[in-house]
N, C-alpha and C positions, 0 to 999 in steps of 0.2 A: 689750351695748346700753346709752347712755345711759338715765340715770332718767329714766322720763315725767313733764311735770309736770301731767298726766291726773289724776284732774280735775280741774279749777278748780272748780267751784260742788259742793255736797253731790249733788245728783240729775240725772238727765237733761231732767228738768223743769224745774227753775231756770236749766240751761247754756241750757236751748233758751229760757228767759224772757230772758237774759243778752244772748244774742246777739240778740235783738227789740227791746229796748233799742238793743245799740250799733249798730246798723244805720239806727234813727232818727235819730239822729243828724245822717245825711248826709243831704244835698238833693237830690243826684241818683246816676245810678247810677256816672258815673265816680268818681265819691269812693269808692262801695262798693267797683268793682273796685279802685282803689288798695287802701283796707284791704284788702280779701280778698289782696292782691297784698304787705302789712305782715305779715298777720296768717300766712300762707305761709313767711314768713321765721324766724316762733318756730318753727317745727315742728322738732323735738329732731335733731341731728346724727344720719344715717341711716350705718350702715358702710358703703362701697364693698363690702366679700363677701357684703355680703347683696342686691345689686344681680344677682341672676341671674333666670332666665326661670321658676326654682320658685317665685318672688316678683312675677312679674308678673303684675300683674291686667287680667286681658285684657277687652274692653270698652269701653276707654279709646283715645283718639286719641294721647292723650300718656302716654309712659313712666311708670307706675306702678307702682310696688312697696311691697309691705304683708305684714306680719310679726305672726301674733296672738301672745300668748304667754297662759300663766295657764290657768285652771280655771273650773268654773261659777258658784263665789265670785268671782272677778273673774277680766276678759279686759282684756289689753292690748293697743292694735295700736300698730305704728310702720308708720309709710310717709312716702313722700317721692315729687314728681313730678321729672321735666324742664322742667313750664310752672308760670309764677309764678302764676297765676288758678288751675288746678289745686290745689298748693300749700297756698291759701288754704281751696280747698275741702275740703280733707283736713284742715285745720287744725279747719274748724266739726264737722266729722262727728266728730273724734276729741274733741273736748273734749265732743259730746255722748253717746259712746259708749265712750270708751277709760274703765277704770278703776273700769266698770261690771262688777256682775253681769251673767250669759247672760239670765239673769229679766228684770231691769230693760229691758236692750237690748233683749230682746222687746217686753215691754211699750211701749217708747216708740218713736212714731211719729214719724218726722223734720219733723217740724210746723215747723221753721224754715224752715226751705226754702221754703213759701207764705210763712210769716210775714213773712219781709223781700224779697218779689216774687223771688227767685231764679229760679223756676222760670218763667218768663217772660222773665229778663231773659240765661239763659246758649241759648249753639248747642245746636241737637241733640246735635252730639257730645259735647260738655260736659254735657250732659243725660245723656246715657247713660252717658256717664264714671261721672256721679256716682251715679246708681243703682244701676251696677256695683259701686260704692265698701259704696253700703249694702247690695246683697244680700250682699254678702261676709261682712259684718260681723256680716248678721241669721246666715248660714249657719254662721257658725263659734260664734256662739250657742248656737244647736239642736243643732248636734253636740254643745255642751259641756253640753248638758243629758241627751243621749240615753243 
């Protein structure tokens, strides 16, 4: 696997202040989906062999596949969608969660998500997607603490 460049900001609390910021930014929400649709595009080169159904996270509308690695010192995910808004969204969730402690990732509540009206402004399905996104994440947590 490519090196993550997980995380950007020291805490999950900074990432999630970071991204409340850049979110302000824009004026409306098609600027956002653009970024979310930019920021989908950093997300680190994903292997084709790791593109199987042991890697898909189900829940999702669109093809998702996610890979944790590490311990309860630090967890790392990589994943990668099919759809570019997806993408993006895997992009906010890992920079608030990937290269974190199981602890920390506990601890922190996906508060960006309201903070930049997300959760209001994506489908159901995309809603669910992305929840799916983050139980995964809190799940492989808890296991790395148990």
């Amino acid at each position: 696997m490519t090196d993550s460049p997980f995380p950007l900001e020291p805490t999950a609390t900074e990432a999630q202040a970071a991204i409340k910021e850049e979110f302000a930014f824009f004026g409306d929400w098609s600027e956002r989906y653009q970024y979310l649709i930019d920021l989908g595009r950093k997300l680190p080169p994903f292997p084709e062999a790791l593109k199987i159904e042991e890697h898909r996270l189900l829940g999702c509308q669109s093809l998702v596949w996610i890979v944790p690695s590490g311990d309860a010192s630090r967890l790392d995910f990589a994943a990668v969608s099919d759809s570019a808004i997806v993408s993006g969204l895997i992009f906010l969730a890992l920079r608030v969660y990937s290269g974190r402690s199981a602890q920390e990732i506990l601890d922190t509540a996906p508060d960006y998500i309201a903070d930049i009206g997300l959760a209001k402004h994506l489908s159901p399905t995309r809603s669910n997607g992305l929840a799916s996104l983050l139980a995964f994440i809190r799940d492989t947590a808890q296991h790395a603490l148990a």
